[in-house]
N, C-alpha and C positions, 0 to 999 in steps of 0.2 A: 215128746217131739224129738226126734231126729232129725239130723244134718250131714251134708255131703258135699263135696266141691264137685265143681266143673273145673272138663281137662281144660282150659282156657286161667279159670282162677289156680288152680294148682302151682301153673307156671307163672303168672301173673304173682304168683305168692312166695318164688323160692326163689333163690339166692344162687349164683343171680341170674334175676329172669332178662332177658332181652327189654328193651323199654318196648311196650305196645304189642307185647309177643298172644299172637291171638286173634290180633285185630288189624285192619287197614287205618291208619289216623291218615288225616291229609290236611288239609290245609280248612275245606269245609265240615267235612263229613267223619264220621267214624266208623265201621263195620263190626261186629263181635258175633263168632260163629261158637255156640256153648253146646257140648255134647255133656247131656248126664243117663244116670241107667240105673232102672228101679235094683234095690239092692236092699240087703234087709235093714239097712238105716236110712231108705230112700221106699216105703213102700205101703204107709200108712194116713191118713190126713192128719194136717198139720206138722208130717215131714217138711225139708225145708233143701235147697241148693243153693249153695251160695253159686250165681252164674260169672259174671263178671265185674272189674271194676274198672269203673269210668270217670274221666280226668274232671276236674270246674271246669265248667263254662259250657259244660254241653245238654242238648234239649234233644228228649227222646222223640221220635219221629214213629210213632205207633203204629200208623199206616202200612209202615214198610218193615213190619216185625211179622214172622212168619214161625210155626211151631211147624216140625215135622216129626212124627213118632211111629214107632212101631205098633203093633197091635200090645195096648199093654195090657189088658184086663176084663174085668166084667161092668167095672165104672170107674173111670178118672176126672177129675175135673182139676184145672192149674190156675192158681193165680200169679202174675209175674207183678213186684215192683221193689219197694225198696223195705229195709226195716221200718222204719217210720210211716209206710204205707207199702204194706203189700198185695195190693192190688191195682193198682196207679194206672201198672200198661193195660195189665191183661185181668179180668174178672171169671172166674165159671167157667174157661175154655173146657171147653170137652174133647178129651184128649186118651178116650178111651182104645178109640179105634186106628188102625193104620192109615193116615191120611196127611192130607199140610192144611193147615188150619190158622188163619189170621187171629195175630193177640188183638183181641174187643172187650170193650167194655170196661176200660180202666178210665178213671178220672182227666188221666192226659192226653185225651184224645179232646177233651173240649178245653181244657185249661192247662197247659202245659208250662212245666215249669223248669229251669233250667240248673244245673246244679253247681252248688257253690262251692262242693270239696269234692275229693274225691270220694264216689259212692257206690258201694257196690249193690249190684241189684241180684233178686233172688226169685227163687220158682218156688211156690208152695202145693204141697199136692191138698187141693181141697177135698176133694174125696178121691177113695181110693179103695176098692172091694176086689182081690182076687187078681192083683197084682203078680204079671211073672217077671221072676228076677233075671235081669240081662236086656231085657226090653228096654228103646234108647229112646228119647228124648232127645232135638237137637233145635235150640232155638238161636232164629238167624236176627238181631238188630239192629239199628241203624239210629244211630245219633246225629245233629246238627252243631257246628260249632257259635256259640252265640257271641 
């Protein structure tokens, strides 16, 4: 298994980053806009991306989470959440073809839970046949401040 950053954690990750650099924070809500891009450590199931990290106290808003990608393959499927659970937002998104496609099917869409550190969340490729490399991936979410 393979792993890769998002340009969003990259900067989020280096010294020094801007505080929030990446994302809109405000007062309720939070934005995180993660581009990643099949690569040959990004292009297998059970590769992995680390996408972004998100502050305590915030509850993912699933509904308003959106994949957009290029045509990447002959089969992709992504699961998005956290290590602890990686499939939480997003389950079996089918994300083979060029389209925008709502994260469904994760756990916290009926039971949402809100987090107590900082946690970053990650994209797994669940399957993954005939991948082209350079093909992007860009997923847009929305967090609540609780």
């Amino acid at each position: 298994m393979a792993s890769i950053d998002s340009d969003i954690y990259v900067v989020q990750n280096t010294q020094p980053a801007p505080a929030g650099y990446g994302s809109q924070i405000g007062a309720s809500f939070a934005y995180y806009e993660a581009t990643i891009a099949v690569a040959d450590n990004f292009d297998a199931a059970s590769d992995t991306a680390k996408l972004f990290v998100v502050p305590a106290g915030y509850r993912a808003v699933p509904n308003l989470w959106h994949i957009n990608c290029e045509a990447l393959g002959t089969a992709a499927t992504l699961h998005i959440g956290t290590a602890a659970d990686p499939d939480c937002i997003a389950a079996s998104v089918d994300v083979k073809d060029a389209a925008s496609v709502d994260a469904t099917g994760g756990v916290e869409w009926l039971t949402p839970t809100t987090t107590t550190k900082a946690t970053t969340f990650i994209a797994t490729l669940a399957t993954a046949t005939s991948l082209t490399a350079g093909k992007k991936i860009v997923i847009r979410a929305v967090f609540a401040k609780m």
